[in-house]
DRENMI-248923 format. One record per residue (C-alpha): residue in three letters; z, x, y. Coordinates in steps of 0.001 Angstrom, whole numbers, padded with zeros to 6 digits, always signed. Layout:
DRENMI-248923
AlaZXY/...
end
This chain:
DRENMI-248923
Unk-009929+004319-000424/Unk-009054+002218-003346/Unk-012060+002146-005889/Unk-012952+000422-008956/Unk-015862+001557-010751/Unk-017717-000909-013114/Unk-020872+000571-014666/Unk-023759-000215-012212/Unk-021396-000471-009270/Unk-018460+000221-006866/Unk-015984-001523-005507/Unk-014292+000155-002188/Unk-010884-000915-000709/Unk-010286+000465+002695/Unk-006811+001437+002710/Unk-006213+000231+006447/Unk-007167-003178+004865/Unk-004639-003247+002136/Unk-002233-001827+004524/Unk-002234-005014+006709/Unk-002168-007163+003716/Unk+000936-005235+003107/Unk+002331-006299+006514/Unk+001505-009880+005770/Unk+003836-009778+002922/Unk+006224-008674+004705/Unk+005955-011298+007868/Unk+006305-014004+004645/Unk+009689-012393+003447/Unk+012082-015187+003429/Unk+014275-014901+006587/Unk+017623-015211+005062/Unk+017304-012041+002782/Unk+015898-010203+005392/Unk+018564-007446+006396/Unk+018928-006724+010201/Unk+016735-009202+011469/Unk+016686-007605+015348/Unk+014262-004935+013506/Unk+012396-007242+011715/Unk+009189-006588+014467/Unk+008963-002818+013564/Unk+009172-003375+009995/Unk+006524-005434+009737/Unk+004874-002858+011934/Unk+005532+000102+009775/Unk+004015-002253+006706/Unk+001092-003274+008209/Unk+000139+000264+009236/Unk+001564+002579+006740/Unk-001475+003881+006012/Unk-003467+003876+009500/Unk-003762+007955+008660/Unk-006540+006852+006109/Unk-009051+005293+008622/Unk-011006+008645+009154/Unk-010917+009014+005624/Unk-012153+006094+004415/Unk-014805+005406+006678/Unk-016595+009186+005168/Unk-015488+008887+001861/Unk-015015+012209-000177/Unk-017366+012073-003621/Unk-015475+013183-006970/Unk-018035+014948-008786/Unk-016489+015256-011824/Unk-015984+011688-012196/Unk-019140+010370-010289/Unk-017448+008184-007744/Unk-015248+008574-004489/Unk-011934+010047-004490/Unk-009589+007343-004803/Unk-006491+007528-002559/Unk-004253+008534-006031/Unk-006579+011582-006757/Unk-007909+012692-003149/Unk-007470+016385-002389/Unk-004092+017193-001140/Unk-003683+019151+001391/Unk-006134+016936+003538/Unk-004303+013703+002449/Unk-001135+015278+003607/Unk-002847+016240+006917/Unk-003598+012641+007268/Unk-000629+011401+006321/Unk+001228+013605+008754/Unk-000812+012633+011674/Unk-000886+008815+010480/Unk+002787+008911+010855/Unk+002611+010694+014361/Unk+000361+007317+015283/Unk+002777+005144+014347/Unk+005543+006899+016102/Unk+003430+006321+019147/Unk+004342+002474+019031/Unk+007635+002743+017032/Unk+010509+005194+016119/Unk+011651+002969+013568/Unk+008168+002105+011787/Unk+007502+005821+011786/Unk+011233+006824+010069/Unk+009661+003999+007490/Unk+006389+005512+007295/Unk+007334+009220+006653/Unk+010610+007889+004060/Unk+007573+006291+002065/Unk+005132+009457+002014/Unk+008086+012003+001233/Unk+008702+009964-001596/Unk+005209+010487-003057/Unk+006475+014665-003321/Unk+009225+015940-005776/Unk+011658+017589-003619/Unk+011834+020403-006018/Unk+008701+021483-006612/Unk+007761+024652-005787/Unk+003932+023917-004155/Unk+003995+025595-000957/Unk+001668+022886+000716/Unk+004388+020325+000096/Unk+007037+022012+000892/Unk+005860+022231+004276/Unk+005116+019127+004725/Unk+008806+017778+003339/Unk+010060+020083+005969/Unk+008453+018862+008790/Unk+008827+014702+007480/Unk+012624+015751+007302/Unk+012458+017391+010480/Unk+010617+013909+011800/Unk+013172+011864+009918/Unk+016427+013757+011419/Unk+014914+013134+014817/Unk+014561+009771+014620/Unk+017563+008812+013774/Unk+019311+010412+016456/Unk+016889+008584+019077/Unk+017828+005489+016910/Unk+021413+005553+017004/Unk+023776+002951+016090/Unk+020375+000864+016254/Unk+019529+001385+012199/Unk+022335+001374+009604/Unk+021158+003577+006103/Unk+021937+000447+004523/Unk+019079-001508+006712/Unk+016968+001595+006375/Unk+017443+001382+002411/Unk+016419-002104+001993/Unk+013314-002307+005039/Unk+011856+001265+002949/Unk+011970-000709-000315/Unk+010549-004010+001040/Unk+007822-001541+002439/Unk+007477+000261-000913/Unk+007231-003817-002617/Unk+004811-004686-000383/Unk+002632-001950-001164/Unk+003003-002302-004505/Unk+001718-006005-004496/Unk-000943-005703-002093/Unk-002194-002386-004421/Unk-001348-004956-007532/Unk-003922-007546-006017/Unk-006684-005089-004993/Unk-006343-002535-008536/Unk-006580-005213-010795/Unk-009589-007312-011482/Unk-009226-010527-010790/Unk-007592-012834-013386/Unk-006201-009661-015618/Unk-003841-010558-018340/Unk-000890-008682-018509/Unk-002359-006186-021202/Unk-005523-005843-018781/Unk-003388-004688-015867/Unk-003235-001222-014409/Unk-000656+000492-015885/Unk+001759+001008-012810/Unk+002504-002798-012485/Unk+002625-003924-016369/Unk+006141-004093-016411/Unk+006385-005281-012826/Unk+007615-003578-009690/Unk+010133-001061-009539/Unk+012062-001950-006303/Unk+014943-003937-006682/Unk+016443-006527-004314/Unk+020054-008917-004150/Unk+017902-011774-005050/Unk+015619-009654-007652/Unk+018155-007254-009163/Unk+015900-006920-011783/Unk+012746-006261-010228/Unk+009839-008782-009813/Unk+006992-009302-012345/Unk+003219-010537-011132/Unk+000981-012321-012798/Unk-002427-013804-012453/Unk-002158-017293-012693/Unk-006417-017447-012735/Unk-008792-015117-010693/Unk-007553-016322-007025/Unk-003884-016738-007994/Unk-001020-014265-008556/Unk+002573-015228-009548/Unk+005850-013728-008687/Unk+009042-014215-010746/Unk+011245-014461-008622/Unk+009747-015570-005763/Unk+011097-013242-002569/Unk+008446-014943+000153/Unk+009294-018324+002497/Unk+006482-020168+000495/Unk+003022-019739-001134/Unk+000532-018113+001080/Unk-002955-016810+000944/Unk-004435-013375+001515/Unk-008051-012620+002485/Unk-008612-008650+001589/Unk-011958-006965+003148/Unk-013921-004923+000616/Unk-017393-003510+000015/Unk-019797-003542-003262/Unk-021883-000712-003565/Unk-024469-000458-006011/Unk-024880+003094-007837/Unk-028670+002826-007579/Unk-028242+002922-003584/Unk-024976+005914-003252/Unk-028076+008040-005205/Unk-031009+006389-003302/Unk-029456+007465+000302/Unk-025813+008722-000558/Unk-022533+007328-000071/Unk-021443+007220+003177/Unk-024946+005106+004061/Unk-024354+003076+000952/Unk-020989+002111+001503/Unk-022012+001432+005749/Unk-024839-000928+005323/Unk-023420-002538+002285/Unk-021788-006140+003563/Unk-018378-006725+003727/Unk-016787-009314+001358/Unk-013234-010642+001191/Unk-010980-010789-001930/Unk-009350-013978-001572/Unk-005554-014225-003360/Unk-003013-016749-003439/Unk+000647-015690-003803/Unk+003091-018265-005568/Unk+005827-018300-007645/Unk+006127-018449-010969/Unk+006078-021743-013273/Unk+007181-021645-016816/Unk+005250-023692-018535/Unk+006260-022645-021991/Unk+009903-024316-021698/
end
């Protein structure tokens, strides 16, 4: 669950939503930087449905007492979320080898490989375990260079689909959550750099440079939940009968309009 709290109310992203947002993003990557093209149809799998493994999750969320709102998906207990990530990844093997060698790449990178935690060191060993296996059954099918660039365009994509459901709409730059102030981490040929968002207004978000074929929109599901009803009847009931709205955001590039 993604959740921003304003004073009297809730906000609540699924994270299956922002998941297929995700995999829109990448279906609008421009064709000619897109590396091994023949596994273009997995990729976008594996983007779209990175984080399938929250569904259960999501639709009870977990409360956060000491903060008086759901866990968000940055702060939810551990070991569970790595339960669900595990088995998330197991669903996506079901449908593709190569989406799931994605999908487990981008959840062992949430660990540091040298921590001691005993939780996540079990859990490295059996993504590694996954990851080995896969790319035997994968062959001469997936170069590491391919692999390198389709886990960063998944790691981009979730970055900008987290960008446009974190942020309230029409943040300035000093408004932003902190992760995406100085723009996304992942760089690309074409963005060697990096690539900086902004909001343009409150439906509009600007990229600089632009990686996609052309401007396109997104519609993201959410719920608003008023505080007065999670205590009325709880949050799972709250959050079920409250009506689903969408988050509407345009993606273009950038336009200096200073020079």
């Amino acid at each position: 669950m993604i959740v921003l709290k304003h004073r009297n109310e809730l906000v609540l992203f699924e994270q299956h939503y922002h998941g297929l947002a995700s995999g829109v993003m990448a279906h609008k990557w421009k064709d000619k930087n897109f590396l091994a093209p023949h596994l273009r149809e997995e990729v976008e799998y594996a983007v779209s449905f990175h984080d399938r493994g929250w569904m259960p999750l999501d639709q009870k969320p977990l409360w956060d007492q000491a903060n008086h709102q759901p866990y968000s998906f940055y702060n939810y207990p551990m070991r569970e979320k790595m339960e669900r990530y595990h088995e998330g990844v197991d669903e996506v093997e079901k449908k593709s080898f190569y989406g799931a060698l994605l999908c487990s790449m981008h959840y062992c990178s949430f660990f540091d490989e040298k921590s001691d935690d005993e939780d996540s060191e079990v859990f490295l060993t059996k993504e590694h375990t996954r990851q080995e296996k896969l790319k035997k059954i994968l062959g001469g099918k997936v170069t590491e260079n391919s692999i390198g660039f389709h886990f960063t365009l998944l790691q981009f994509c979730d970055d900008l689909s987290l960008y446009c459901c974190m942020n309230e709409p029409g943040s300035s730059k000093e408004e932003e959550v902190s992760w995406f102030k100085n723009g996304f981490r992942q760089q690309f040929p074409e963005a060697p750099n990096g690539i900086m968002p902004r909001f343009e207004n409150k439906e509009c978000v600007s990229l600089d440079p632009f990686p996609f074929t052309e401007p396109f929109e997104l519609m993201i599901p959410y719920k608003t939940v008023r505080m007065e009803k999670v205590e009325a009847i709880g949050l799972e009931d709250a959050r079920r009968e409250a009506p689903l709205q969408q988050r509407k955001v345009k993606i273009v590039p950038f336009r200096n309009t200073e020079s």
